[in-house]
DOBA-727494 format. One record per residue (C-alpha): residue number from 1; residue in three letters; z, x negated, y. Coordinates in steps of 0.001 Angstrom, whole numbers, plus 500000, padded with zeros to 6 digits. Layout:
REM DOBA-727494
<node i="NUM" aa="ALA" pz="Z" px="X" py="Y"/>
...
END
This chain:
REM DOBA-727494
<node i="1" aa="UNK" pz="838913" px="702953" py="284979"/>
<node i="2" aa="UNK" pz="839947" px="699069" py="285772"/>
<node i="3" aa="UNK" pz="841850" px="696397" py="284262"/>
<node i="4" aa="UNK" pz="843595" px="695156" py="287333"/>
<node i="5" aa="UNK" pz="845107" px="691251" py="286880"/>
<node i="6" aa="UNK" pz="843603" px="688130" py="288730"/>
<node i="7" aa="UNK" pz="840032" px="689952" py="289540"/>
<node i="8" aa="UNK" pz="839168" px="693895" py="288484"/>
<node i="9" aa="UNK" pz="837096" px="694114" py="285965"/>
<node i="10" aa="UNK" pz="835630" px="697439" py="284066"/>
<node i="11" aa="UNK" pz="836362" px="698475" py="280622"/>
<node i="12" aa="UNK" pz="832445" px="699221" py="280460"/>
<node i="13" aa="UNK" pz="831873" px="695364" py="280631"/>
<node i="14" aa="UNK" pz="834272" px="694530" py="277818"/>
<node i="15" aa="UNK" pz="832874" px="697604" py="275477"/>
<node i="16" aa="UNK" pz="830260" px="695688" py="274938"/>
<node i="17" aa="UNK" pz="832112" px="692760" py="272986"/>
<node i="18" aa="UNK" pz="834828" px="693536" py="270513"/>
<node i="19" aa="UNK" pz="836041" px="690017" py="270467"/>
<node i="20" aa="UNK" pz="839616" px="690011" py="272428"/>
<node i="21" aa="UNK" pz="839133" px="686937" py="274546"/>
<node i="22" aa="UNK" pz="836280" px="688534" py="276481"/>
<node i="23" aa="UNK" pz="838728" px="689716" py="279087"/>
<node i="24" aa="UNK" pz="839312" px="686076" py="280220"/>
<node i="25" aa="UNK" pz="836132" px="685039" py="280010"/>
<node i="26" aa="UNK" pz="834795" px="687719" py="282368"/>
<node i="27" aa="UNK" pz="838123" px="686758" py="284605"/>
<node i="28" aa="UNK" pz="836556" px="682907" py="284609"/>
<node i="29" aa="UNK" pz="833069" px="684376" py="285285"/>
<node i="30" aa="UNK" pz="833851" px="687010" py="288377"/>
<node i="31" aa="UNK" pz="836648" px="684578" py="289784"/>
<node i="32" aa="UNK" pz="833094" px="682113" py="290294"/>
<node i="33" aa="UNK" pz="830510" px="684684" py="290868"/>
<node i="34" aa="UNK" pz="829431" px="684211" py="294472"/>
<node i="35" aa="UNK" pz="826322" px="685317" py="295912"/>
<node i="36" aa="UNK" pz="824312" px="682351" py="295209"/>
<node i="37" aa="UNK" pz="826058" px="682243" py="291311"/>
<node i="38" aa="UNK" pz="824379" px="685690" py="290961"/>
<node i="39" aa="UNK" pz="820671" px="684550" py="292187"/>
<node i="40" aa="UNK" pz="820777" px="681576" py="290747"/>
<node i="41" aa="UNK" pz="821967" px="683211" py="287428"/>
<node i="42" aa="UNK" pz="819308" px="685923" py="287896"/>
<node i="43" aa="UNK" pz="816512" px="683353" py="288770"/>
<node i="44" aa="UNK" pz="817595" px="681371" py="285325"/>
<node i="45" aa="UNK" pz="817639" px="685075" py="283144"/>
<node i="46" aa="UNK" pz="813861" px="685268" py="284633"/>
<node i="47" aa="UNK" pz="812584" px="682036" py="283034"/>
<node i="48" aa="UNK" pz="813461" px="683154" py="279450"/>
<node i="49" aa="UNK" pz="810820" px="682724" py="277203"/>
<node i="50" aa="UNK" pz="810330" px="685009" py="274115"/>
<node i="51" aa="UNK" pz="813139" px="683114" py="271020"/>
<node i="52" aa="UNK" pz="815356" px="681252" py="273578"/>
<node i="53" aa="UNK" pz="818778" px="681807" py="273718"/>
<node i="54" aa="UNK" pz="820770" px="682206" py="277048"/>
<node i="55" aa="UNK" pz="823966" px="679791" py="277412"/>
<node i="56" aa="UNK" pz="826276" px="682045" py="279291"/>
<node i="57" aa="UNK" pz="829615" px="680008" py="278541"/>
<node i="58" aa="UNK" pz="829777" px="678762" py="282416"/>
<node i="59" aa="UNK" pz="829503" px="680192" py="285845"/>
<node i="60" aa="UNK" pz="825745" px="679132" py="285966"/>
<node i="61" aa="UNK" pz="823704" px="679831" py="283301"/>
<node i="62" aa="UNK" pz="821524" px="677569" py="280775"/>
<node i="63" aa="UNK" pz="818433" px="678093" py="278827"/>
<node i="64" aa="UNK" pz="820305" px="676892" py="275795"/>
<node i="65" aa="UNK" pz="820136" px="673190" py="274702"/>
<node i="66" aa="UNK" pz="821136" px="672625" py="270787"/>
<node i="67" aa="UNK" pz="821106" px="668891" py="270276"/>
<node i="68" aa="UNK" pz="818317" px="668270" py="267924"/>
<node i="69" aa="UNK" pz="820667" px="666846" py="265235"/>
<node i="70" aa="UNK" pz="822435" px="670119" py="264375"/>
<node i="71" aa="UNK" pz="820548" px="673810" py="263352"/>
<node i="72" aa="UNK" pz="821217" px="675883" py="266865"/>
<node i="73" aa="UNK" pz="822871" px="678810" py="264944"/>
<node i="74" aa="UNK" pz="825576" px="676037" py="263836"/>
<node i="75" aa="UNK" pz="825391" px="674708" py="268014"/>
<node i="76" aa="UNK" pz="826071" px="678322" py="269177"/>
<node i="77" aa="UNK" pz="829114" px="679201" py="266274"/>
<node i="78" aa="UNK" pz="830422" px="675537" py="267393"/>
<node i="79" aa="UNK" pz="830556" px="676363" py="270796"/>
<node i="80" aa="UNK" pz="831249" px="680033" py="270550"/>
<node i="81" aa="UNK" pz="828167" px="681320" py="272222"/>
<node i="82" aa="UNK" pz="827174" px="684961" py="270420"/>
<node i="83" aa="UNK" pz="825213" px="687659" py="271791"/>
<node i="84" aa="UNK" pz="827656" px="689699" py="271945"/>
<node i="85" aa="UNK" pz="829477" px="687650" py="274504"/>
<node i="86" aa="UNK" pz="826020" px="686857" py="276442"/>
<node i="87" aa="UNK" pz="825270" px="689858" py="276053"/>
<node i="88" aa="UNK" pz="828408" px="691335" py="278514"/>
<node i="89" aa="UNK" pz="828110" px="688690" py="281047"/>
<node i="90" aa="UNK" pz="824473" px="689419" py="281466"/>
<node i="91" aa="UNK" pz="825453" px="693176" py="281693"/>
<node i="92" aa="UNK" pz="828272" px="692159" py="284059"/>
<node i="93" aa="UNK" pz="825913" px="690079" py="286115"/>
<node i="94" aa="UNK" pz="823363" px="692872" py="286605"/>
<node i="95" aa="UNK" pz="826637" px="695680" py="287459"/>
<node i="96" aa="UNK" pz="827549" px="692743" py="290225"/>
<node i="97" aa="UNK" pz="824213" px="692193" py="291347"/>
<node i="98" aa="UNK" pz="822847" px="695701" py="292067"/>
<node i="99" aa="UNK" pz="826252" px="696258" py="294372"/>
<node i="100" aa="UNK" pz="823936" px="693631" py="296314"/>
<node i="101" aa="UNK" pz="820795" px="695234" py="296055"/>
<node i="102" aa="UNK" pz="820014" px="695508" py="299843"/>
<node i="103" aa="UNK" pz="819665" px="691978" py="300209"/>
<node i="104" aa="UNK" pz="816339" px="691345" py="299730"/>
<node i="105" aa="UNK" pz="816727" px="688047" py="298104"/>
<node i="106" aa="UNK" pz="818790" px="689817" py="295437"/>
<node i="107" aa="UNK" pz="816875" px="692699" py="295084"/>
<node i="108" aa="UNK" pz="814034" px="690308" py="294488"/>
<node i="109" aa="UNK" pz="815479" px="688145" py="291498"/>
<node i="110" aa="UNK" pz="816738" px="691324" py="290063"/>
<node i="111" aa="UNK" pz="813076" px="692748" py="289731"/>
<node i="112" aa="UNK" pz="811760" px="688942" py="288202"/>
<node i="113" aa="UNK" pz="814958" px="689243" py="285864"/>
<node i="114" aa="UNK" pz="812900" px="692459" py="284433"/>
<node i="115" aa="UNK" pz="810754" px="689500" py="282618"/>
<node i="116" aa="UNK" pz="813485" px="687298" py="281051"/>
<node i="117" aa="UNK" pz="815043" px="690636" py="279899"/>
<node i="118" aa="UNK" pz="812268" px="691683" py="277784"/>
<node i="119" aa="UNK" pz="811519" px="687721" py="276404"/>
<node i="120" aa="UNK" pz="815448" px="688347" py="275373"/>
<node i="121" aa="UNK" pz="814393" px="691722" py="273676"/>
<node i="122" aa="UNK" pz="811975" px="689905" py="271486"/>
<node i="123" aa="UNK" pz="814646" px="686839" py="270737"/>
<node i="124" aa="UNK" pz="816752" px="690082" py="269483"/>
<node i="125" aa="UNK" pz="814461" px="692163" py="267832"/>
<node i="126" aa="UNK" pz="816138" px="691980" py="264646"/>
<node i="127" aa="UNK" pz="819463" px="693453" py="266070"/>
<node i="128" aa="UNK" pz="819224" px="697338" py="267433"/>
<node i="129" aa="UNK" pz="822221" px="698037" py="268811"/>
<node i="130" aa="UNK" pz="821492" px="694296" py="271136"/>
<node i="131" aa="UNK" pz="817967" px="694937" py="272101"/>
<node i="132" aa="UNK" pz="819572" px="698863" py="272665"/>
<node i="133" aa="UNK" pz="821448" px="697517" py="274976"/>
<node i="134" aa="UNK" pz="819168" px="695242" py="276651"/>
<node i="135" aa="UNK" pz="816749" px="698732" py="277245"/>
<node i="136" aa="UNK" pz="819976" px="700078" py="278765"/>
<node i="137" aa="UNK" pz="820027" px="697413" py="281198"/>
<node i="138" aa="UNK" pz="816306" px="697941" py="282121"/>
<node i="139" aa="UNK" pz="815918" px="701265" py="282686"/>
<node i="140" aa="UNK" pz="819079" px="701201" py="284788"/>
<node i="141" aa="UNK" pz="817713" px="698267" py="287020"/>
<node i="142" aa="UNK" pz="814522" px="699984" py="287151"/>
<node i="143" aa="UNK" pz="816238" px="703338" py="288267"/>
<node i="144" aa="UNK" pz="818253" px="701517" py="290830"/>
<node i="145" aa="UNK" pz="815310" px="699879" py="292466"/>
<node i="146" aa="UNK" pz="812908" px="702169" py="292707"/>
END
């Protein structure tokens, strides 16, 4: 089932966030989501280290950057970064990316990506349902490429 409006987008993407607004941001983020947006993207999700945070508030992702002046949980409620939200894009990224699979540049960030996806397991190992979701992701890219 799709939302239709200024790009599709599936309800599956937006389950994962209960916040209302995700719905535009996941318009913003597919209306910008070329083929080099997705490598790119994937390439940056592959250089997580274990504890970072992602910045997915733009159409190319950030390692995130707190200023050094403010606590980062106060940077990321400021801003309105939350997993949650990261969370879906990353999910929607991966959905949009293995429709690409057969290019072998794609195919080939999505199997680095593996790495930045478990280093964001351990930042979340606190929260179940999150790193839950994150295994979901995985196995499903796993499945896909083999």
């Amino acid at each position: 089932m799709k939302i239709t409006g200024f790009v599709d987008v599936k309800i599956s993407s937006i389950v994962l966030c209960e916040e209302p607004y995700i719905y535009l941001l996941e318009h913003q983020y597919m209306a910008s989501n070329t083929r080099q947006n997705l490598i790119i993207n994937l390439k940056v999700i592959s250089k997580l280290q274990p504890h970072v945070k992602l910045d997915t508030s733009s159409a190319l992702f950030k390692i995130n950057q707190s200023p050094q002046f403010c606590p980062e949980y106060v940077w990321r409620w400021w801003m309105v970064h939350n997993r949650k939200q990261d969370l879906a894009r990353i999910s929607l990224l991966f959905e949009e990316s293995l429709k690409e699979k057969g290019d072998e540049q794609v195919a080939k960030a999505l199997r680095e990506a593996t790495q930045g996806l478990n280093s964001l397991k351990t930042t979340y190992e606190e929260d179940a349902t999150i790193v839950a979701m994150i295994e979901y992701i995985i196995e499903n890219l796993n499945r896909e490429l083999a």
